[in-house]
ROSE-4610 file (N, C-alpha, C; in Angstrom, 1 decimal, always signed):
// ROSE-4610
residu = [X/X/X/X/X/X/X/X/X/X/X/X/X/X/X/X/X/X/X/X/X/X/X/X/X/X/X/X/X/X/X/X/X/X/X/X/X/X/X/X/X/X/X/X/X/X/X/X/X/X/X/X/X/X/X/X/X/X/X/X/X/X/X/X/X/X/X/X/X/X/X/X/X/X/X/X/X/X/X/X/X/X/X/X/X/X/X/X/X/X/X/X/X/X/X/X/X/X/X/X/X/X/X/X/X/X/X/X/X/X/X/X/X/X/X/X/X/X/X/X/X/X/X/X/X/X/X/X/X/X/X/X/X/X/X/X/X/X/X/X/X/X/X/X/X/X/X/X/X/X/X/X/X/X/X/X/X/X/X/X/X/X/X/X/X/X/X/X/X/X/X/X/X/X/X/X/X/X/X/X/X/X/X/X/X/X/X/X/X/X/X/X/X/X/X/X/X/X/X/X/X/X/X/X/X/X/X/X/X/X/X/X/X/X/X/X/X/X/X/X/X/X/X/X/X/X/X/X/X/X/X/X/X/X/X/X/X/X/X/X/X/X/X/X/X/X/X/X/X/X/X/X/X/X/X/X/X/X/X/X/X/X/X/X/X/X/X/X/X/X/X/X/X/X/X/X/X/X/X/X/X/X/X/X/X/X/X/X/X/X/X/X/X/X/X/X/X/X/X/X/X/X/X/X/X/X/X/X/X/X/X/X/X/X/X/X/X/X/X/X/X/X/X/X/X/X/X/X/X/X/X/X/X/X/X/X/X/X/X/X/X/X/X/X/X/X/X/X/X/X/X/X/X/X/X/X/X/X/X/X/X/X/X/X/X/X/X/X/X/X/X/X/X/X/X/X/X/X/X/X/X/X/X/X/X/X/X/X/X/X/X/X/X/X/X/X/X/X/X/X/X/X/X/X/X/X/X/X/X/X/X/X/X/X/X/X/X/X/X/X/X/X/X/X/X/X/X/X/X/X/X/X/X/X/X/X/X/X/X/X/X/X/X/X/X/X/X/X/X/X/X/X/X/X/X/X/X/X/X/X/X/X/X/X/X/X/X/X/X/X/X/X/X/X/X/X/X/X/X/X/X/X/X/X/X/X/X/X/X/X/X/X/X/X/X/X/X/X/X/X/X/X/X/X/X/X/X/X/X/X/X/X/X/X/X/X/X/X/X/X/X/X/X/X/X/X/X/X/X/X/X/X/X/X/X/X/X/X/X/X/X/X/X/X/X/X/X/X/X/X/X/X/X/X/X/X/X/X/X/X/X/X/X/X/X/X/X/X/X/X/X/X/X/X/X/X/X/X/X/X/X/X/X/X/X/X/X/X/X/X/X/X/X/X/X/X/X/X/X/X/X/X/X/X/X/X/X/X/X/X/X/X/X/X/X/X/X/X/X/X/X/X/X/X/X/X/X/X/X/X/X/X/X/X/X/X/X/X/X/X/X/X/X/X/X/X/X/X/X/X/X/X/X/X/X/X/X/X/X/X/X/X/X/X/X/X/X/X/X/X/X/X/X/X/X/X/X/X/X/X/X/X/X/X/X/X/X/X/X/X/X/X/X/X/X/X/X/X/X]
num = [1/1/1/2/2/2/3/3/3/4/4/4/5/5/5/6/6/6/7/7/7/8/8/8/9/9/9/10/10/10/11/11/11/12/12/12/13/13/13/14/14/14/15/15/15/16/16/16/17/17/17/18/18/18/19/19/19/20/20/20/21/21/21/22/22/22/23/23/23/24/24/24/25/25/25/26/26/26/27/27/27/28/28/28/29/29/29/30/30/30/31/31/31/32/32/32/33/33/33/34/34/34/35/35/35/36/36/36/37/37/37/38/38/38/39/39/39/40/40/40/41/41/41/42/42/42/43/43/43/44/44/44/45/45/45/46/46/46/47/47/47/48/48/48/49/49/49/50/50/50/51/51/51/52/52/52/53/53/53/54/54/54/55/55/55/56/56/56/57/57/57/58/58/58/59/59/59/60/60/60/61/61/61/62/62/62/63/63/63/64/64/64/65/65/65/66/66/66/67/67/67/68/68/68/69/69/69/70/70/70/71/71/71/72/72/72/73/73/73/74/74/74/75/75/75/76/76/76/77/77/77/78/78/78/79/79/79/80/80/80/81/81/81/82/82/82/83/83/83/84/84/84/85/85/85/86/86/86/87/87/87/88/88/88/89/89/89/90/90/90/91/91/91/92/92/92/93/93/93/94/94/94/95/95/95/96/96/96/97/97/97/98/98/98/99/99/99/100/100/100/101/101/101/102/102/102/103/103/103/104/104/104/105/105/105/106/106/106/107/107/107/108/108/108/109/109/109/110/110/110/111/111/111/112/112/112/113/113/113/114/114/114/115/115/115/116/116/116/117/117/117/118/118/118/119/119/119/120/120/120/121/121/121/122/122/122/123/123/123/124/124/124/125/125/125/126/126/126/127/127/127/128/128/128/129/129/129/130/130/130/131/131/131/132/132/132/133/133/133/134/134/134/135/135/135/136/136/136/137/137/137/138/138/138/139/139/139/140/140/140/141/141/141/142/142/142/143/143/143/144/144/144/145/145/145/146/146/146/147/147/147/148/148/148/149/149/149/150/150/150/151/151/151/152/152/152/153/153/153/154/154/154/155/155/155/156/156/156/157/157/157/158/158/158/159/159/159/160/160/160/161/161/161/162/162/162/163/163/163/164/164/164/165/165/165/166/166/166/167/167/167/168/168/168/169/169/169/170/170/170/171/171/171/172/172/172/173/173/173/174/174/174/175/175/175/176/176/176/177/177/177/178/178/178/179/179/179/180/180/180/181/181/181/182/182/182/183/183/183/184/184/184/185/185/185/186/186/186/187/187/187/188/188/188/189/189/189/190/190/190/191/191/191/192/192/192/193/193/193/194/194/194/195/195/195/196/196/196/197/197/197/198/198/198/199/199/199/200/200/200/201/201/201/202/202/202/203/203/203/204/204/204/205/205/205/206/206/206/207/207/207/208/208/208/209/209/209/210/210/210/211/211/211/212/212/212/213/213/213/214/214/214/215/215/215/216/216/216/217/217/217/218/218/218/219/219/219/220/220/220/221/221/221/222/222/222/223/223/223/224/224/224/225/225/225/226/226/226/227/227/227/228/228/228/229/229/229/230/230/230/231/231/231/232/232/232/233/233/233]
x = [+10.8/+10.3/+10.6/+10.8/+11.0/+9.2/+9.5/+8.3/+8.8/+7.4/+7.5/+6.6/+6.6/+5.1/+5.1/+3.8/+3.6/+2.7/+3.9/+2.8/+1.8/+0.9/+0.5/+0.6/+1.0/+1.5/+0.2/+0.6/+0.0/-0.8/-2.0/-2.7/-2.3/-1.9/-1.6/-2.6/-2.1/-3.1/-3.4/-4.6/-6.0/-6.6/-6.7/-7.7/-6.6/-5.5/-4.3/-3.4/-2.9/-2.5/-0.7/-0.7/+0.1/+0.3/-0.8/-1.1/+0.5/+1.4/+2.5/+3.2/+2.4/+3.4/+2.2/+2.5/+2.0/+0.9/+0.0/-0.9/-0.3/-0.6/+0.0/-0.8/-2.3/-2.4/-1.9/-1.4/-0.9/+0.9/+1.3/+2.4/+1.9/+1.2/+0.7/+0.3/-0.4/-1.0/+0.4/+1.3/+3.2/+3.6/+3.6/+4.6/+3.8/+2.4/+1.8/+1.7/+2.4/+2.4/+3.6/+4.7/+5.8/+5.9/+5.5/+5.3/+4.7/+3.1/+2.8/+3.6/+4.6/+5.3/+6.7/+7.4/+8.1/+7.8/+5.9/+5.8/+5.4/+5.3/+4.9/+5.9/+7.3/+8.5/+8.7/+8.8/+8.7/+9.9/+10.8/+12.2/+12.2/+12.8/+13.3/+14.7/+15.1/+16.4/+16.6/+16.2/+15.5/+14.2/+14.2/+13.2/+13.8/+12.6/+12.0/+11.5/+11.5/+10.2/+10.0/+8.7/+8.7/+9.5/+9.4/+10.5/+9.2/+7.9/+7.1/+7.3/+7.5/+7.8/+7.1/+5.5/+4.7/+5.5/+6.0/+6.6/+7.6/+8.4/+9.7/+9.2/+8.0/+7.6/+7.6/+6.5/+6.0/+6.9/+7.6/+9.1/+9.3/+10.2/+11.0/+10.2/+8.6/+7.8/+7.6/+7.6/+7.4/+8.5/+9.6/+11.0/+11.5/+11.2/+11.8/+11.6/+10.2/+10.1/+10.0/+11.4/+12.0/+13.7/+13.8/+15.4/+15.4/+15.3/+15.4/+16.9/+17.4/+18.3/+18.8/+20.8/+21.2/+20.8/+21.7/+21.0/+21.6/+22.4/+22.8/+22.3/+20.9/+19.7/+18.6/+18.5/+17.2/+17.5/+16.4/+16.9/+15.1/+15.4/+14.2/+13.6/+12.8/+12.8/+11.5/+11.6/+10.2/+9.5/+9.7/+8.4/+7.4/+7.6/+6.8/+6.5/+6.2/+5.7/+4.7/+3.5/+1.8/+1.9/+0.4/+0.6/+0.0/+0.2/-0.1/-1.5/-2.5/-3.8/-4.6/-3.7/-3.5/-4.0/-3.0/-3.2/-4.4/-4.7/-5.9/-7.1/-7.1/-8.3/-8.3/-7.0/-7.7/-7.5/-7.4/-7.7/-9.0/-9.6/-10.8/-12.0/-11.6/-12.3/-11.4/-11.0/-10.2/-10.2/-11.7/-11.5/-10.5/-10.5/-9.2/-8.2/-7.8/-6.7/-5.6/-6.8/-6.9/-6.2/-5.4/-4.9/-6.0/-6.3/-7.2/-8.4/-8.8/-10.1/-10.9/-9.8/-10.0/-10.6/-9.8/-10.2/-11.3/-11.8/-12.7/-14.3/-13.9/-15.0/-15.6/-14.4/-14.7/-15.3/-14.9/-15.3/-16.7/-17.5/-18.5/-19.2/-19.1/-19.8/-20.2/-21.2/-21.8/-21.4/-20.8/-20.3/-18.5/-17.9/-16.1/-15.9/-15.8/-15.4/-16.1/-17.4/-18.5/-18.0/-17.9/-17.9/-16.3/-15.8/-13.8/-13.9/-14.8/-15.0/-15.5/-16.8/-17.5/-16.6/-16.1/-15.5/-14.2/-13.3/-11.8/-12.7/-13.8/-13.9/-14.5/-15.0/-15.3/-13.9/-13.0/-11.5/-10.6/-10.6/-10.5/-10.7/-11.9/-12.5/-12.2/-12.0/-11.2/-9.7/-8.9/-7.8/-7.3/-8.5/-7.7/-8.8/-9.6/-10.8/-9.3/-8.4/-7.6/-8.1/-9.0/-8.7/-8.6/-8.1/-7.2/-5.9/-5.2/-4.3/-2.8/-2.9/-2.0/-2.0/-3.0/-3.6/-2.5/-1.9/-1.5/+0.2/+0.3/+1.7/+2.1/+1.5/+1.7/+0.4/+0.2/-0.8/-1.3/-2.4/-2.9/-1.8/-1.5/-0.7/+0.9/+1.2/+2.7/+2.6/+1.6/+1.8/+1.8/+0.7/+0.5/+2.1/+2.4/+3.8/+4.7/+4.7/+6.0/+5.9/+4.6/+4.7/+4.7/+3.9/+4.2/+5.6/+6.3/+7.8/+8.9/+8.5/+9.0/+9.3/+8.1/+7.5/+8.4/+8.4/+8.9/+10.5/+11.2/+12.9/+12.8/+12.1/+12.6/+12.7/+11.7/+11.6/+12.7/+12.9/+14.3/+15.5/+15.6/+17.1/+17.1/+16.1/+16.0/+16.5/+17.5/+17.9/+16.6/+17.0/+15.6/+14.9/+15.4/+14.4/+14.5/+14.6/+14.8/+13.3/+13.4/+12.1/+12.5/+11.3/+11.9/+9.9/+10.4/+9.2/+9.4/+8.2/+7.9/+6.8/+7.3/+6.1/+6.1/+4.4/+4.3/+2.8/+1.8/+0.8/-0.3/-1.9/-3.1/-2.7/-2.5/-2.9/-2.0/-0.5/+0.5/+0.3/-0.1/-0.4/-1.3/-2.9/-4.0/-3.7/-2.7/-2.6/-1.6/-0.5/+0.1/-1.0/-1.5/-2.4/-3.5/-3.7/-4.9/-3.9/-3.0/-2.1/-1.9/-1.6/-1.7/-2.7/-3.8/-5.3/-5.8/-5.4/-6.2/-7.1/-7.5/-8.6/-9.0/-10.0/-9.9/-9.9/-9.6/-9.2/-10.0/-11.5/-12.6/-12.0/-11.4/-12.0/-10.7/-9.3/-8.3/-9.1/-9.8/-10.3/-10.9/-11.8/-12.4/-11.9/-10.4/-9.7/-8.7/-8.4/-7.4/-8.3/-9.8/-10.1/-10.8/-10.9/-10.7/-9.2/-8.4/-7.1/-7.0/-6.9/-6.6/-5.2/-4.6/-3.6/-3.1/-1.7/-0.6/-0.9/-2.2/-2.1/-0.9/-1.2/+0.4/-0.2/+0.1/-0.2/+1.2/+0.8/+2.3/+2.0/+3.2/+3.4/+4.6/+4.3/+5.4/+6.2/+7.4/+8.6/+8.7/+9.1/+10.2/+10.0/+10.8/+10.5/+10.5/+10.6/+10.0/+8.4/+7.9/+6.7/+6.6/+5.6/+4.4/+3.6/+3.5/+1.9/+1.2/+0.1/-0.8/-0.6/-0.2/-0.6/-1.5/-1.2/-2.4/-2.6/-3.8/-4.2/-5.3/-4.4/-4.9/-4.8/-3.9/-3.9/-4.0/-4.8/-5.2/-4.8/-4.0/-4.6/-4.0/-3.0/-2.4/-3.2/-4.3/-5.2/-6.4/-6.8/-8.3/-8.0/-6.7/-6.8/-6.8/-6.8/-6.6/-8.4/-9.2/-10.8/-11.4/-10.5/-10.7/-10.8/-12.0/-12.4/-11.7/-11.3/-10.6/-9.1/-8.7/-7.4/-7.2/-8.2/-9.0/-9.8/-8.5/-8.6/-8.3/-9.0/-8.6/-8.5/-7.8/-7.8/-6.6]
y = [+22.8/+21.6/+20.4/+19.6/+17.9/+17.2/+16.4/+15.6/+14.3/+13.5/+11.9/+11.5/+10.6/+10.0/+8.9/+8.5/+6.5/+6.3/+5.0/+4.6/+3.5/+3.1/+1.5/+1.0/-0.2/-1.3/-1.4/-1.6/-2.2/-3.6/-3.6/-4.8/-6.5/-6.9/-8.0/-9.3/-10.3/-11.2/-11.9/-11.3/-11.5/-12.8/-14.3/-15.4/-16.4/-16.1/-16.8/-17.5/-18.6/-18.8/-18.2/-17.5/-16.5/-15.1/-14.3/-13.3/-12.4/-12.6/-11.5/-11.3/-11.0/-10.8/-9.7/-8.9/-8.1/-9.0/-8.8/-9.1/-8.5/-8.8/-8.2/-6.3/-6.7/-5.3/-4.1/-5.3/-4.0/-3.9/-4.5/-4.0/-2.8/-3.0/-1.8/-0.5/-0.6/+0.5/+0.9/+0.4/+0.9/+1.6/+1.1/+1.8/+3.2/+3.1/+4.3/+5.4/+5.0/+5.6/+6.7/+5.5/+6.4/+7.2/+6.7/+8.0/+9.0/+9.0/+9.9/+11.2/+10.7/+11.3/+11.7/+11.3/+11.5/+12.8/+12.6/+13.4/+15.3/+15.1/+16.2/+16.3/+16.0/+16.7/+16.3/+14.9/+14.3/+13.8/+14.1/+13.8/+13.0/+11.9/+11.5/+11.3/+11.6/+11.3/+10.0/+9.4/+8.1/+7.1/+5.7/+4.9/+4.2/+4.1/+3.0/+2.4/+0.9/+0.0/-0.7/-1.7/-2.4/-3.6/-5.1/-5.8/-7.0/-6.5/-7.7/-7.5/-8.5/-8.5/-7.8/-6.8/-6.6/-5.0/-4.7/-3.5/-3.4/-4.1/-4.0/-3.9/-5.3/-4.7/-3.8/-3.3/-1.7/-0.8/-0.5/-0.2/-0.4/-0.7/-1.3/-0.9/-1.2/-0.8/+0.9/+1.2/+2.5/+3.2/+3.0/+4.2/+3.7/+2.5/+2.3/+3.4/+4.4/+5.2/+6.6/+6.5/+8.1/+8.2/+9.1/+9.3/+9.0/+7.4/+6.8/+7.2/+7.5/+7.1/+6.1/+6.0/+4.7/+3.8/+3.0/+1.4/+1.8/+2.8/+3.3/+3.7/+4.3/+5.3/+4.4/+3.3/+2.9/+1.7/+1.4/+0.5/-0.2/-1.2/-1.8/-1.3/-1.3/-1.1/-1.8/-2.5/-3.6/-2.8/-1.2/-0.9/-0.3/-0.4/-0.3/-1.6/-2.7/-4.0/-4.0/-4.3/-4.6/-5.5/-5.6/-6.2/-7.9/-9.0/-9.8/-10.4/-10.0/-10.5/-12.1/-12.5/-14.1/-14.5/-14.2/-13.7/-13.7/-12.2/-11.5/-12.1/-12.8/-13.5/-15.0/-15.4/-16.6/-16.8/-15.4/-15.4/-15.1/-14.5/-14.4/-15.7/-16.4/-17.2/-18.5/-19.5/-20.3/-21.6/-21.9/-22.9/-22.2/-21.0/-20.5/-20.7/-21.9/-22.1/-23.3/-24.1/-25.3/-24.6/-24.9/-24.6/-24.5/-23.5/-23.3/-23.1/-22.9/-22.8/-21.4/-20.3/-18.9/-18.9/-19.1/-19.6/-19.9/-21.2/-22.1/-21.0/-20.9/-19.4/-18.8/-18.0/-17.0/-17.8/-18.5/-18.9/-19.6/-20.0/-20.5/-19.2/-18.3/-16.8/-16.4/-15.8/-15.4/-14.1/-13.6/-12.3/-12.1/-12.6/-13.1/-11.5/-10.4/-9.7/-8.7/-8.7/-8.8/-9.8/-11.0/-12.2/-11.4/-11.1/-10.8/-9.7/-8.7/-7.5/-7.7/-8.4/-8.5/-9.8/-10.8/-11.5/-10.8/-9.9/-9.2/-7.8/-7.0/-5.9/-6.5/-8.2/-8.5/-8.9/-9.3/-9.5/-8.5/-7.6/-6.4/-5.4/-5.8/-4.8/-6.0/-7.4/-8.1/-7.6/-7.8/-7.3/-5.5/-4.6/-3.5/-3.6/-4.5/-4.3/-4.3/-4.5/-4.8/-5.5/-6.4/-7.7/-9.0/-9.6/-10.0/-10.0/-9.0/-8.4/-9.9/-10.5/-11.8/-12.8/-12.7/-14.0/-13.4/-12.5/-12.4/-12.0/-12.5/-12.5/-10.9/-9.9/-8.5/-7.9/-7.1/-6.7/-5.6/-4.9/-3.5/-2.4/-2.2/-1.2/-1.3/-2.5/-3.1/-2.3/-3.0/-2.3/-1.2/-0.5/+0.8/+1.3/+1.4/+2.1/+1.4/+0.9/+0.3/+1.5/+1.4/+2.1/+3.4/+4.1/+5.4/+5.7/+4.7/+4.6/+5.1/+4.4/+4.1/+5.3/+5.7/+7.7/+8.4/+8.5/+9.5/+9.4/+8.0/+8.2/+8.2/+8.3/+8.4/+9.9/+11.0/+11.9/+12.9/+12.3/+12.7/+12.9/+11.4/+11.4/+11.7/+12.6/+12.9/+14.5/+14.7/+15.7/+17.1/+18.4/+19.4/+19.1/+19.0/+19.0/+18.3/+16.6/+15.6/+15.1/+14.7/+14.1/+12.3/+12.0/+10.5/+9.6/+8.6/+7.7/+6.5/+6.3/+4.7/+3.9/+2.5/+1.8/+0.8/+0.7/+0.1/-0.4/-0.7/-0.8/-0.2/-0.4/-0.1/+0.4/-0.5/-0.7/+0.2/+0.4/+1.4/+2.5/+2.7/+4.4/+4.7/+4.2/+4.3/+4.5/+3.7/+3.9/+5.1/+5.5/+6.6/+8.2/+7.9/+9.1/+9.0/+8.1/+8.2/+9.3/+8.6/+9.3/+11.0/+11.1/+12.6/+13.1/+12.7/+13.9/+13.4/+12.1/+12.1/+11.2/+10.4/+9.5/+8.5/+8.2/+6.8/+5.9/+4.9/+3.1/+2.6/+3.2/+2.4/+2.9/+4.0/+4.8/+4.1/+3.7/+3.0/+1.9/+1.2/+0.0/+0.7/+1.1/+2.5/+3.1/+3.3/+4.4/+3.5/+2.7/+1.3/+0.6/+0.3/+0.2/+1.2/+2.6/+3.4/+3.9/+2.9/+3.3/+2.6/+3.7/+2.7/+1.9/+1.0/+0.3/+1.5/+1.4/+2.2/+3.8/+4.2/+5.8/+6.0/+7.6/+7.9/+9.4/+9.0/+10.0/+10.8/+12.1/+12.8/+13.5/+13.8/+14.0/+15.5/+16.2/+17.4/+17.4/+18.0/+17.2/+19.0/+18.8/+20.1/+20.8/+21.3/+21.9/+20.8/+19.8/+19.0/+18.6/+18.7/+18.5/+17.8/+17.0/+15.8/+16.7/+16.6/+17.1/+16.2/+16.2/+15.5/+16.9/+16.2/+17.2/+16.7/+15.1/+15.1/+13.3/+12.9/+11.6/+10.7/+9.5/+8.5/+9.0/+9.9/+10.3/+9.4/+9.5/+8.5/+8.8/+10.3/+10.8/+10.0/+9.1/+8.4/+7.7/+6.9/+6.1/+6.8/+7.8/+8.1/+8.8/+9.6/+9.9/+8.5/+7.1/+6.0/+6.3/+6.7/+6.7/+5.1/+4.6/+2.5/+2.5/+2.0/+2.2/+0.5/-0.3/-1.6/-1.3/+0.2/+0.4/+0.9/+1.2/+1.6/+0.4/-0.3/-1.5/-0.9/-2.1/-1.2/-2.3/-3.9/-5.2/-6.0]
z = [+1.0/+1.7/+0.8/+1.3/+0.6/+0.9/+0.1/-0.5/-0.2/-0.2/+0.5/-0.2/-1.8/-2.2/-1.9/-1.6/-1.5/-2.2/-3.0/-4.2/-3.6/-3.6/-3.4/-5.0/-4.5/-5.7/-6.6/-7.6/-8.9/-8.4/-9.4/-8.9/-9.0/-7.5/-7.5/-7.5/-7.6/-8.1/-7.1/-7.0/-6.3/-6.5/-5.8/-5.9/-6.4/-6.8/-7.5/-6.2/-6.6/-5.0/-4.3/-5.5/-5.0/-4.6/-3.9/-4.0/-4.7/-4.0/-4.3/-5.2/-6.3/-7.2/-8.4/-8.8/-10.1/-11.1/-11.4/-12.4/-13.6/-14.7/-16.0/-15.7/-15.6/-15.4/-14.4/-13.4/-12.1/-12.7/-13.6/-14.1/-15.1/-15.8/-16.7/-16.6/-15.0/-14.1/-13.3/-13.3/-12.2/-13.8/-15.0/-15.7/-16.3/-16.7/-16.5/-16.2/-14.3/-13.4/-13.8/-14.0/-14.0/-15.2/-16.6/-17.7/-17.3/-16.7/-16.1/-15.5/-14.8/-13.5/-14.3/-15.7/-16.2/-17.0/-17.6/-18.3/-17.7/-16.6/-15.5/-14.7/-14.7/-14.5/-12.8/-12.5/-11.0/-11.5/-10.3/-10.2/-8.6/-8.2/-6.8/-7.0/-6.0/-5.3/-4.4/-3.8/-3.4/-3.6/-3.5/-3.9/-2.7/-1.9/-0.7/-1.4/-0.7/-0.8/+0.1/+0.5/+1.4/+0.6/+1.4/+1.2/+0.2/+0.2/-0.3/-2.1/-2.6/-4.1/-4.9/-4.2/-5.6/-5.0/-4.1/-3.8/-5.1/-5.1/-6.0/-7.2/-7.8/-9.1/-9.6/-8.4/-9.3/-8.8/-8.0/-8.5/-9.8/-10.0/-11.1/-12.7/-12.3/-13.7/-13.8/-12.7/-12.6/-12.6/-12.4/-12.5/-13.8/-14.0/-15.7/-16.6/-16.8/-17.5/-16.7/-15.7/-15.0/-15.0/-15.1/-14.6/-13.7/-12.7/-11.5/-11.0/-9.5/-8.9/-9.3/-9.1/-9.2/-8.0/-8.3/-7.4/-6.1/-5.5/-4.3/-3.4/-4.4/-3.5/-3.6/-4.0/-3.6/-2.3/-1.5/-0.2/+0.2/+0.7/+1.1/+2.5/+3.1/+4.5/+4.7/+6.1/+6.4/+6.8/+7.5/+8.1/+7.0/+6.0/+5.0/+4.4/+4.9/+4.4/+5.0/+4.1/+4.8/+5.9/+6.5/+8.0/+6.8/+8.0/+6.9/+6.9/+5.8/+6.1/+5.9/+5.8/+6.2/+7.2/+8.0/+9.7/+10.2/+9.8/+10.3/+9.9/+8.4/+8.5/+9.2/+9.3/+9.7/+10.9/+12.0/+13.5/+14.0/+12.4/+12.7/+12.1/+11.2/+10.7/+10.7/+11.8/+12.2/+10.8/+10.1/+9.1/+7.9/+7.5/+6.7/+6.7/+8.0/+8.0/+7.2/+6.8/+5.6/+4.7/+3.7/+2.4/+1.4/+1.0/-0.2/+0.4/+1.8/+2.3/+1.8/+1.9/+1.1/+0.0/-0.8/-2.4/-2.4/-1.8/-2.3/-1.7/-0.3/-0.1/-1.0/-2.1/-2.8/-3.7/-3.9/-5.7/-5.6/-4.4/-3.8/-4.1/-4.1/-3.8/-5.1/-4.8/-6.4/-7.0/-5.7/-6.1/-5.1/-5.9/-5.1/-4.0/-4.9/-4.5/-3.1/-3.3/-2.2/-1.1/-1.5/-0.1/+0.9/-0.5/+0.5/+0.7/+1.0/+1.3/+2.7/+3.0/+4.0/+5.1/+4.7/+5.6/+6.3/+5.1/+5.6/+6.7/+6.5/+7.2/+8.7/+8.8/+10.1/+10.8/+10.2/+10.5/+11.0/+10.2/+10.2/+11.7/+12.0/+13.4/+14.6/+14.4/+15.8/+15.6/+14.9/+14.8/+15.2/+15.0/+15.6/+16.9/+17.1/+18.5/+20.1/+19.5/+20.8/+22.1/+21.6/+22.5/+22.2/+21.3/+20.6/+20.5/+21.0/+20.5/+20.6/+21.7/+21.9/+20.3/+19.9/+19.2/+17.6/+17.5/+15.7/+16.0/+14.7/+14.8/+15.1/+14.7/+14.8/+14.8/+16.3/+16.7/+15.9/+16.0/+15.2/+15.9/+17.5/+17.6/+17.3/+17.4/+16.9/+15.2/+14.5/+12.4/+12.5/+13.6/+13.2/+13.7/+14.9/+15.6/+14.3/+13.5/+13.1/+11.5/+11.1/+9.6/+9.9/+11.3/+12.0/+11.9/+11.9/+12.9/+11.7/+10.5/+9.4/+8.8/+8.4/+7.6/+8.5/+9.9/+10.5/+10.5/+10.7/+10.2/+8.8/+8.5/+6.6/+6.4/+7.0/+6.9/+7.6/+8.8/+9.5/+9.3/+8.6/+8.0/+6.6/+5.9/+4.9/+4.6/+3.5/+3.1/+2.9/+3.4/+3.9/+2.3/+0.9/-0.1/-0.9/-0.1/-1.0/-1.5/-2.6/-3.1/-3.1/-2.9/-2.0/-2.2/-2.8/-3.4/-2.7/-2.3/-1.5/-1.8/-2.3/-2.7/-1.5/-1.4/-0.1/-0.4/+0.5/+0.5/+0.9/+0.6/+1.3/+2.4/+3.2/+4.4/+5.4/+5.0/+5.7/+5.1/+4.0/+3.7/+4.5/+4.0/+5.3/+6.7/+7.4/+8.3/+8.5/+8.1/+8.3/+7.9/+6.8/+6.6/+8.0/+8.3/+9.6/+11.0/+10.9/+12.1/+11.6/+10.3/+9.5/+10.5/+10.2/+10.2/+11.2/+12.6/+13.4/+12.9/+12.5/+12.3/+13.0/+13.8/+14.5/+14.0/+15.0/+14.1/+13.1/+13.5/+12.1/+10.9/+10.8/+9.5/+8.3/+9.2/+8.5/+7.4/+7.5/+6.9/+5.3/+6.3/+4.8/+4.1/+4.7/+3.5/+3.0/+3.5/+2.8/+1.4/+1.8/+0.3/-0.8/-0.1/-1.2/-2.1/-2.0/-2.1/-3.7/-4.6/-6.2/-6.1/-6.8/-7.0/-8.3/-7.7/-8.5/-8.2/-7.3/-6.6/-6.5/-6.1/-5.5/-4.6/-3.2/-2.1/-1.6/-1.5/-1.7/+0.0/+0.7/+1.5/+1.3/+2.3/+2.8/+3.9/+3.7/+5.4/+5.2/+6.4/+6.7/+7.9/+8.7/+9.9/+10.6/+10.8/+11.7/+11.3/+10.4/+10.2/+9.3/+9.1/+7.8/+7.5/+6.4/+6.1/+5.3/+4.7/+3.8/+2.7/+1.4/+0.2/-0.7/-1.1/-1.8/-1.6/-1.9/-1.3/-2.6/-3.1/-3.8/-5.1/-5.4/-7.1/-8.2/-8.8/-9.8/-11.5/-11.7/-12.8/-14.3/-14.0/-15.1/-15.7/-14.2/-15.1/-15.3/-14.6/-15.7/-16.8/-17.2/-18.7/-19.7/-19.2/-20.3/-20.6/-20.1/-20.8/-20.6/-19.8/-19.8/-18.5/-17.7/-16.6/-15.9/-17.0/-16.3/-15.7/-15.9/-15.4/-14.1/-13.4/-12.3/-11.5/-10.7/-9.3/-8.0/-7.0/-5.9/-5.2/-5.9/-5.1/-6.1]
């Protein structure tokens, strides 16, 4: 059988008014990754990514320390680009739509990460409530069919026992594993933020079939014994 892992990206920077790009630590937590995976005998034959910059980062930090494919076999593909939560919060909370309104929210809050938890999971449930669905640039069934869409030609057009790495996001892994095992729509939210930054969830192809093998592997960072290497934002 061939294998399909998805990494989610290294921690990007959160409250910064750039979200997209690598934090020093979410570069640290991608190259980790890849010693980890160098030192336990993980070989790919292809590197996906989605097309958003912190994809390519941790790319890039993470095959640095593998026998990566040449630059022939790696390729971008959008349907592994997060849905955009921009969007989704500020269809839900219309004054977010001011420059810096977000920001200023959090930093108002006594506890940042609490306040963007509870504002994005009320966002969250208009956005897949499907009625709504006109109001966003890309609906919850448009992301979902698109990252469903994605996993399944990758897998197709994939050699019977190619090993094949994709860095993507929370939110498209979550939702492709939901489609795995059948999950309803709430449960995606929940399992997108149990998702560590720089995981790596491995998948099985063959026959015509997906399978789930393993989900949110973390083990590069809990052998560091440093519980700050372990984010999930």
């Amino acid at each position: 059988m061939g294998q399909i892992v998805l990494v989610r990206h290294g921690q990007a920077s959160f409250g910064a008014r750039d979200y997209d790009q690598l934090s020093e630590l979410g570069t640290e937590q991608s190259r980790r990754l890849g010693a980890w995976m160098a030192e336990h005998g993980w070989r790919f034959d292809r590197v996906v990514t989605g097309r958003l910059r912190r994809h390519r980062q941790t790319a890039e930090a993470c095959c640095a320390a593998l026998p990566a494919p040449a630059a022939e076999h790696w390729r971008a593909d959008a349907g592994f680009d997060e849905y955009d939560h921009e969007d989704v919060l500020r269809r839900s909370r219309p004054e977010f739509a001011e420059p810096g309104a977000i920001r200023a929210h959090l930093e108002a809050a006594d506890d940042p990460q609490r306040a963007f938890r509870q504002v994005f999971d009320a966002a969250m449930r208009r956005w897949m409530g499907g009625a709504h669905d006109g109001d966003y640039r890309e609906s919850w069934p448009a992301f979902r069919m698109r990252c469903v869409g994605a996993l399944a030609a990758l897998a197709r057009d994939a050699a019977p026992e190619d090993n094949i790495v994709v860095f993507t996001s929370g939110g498209a892994i979550a939702t492709v594993v939901q489609d795995l095992l059948g999950l309803p729509d709430e449960k995606v939210a929940t399992l997108t933020w149990s998702l560590v930054n720089s995981s790596a969830t491995k998948l099985l192809y063959g026959r015509g079939r997906l399978t789930l093998s393993t989900l949110n592997g973390h083990a590069h960072l809990e052998r560091a014994g440093q519980s700050q290497f372990i984010t999930y934002r």
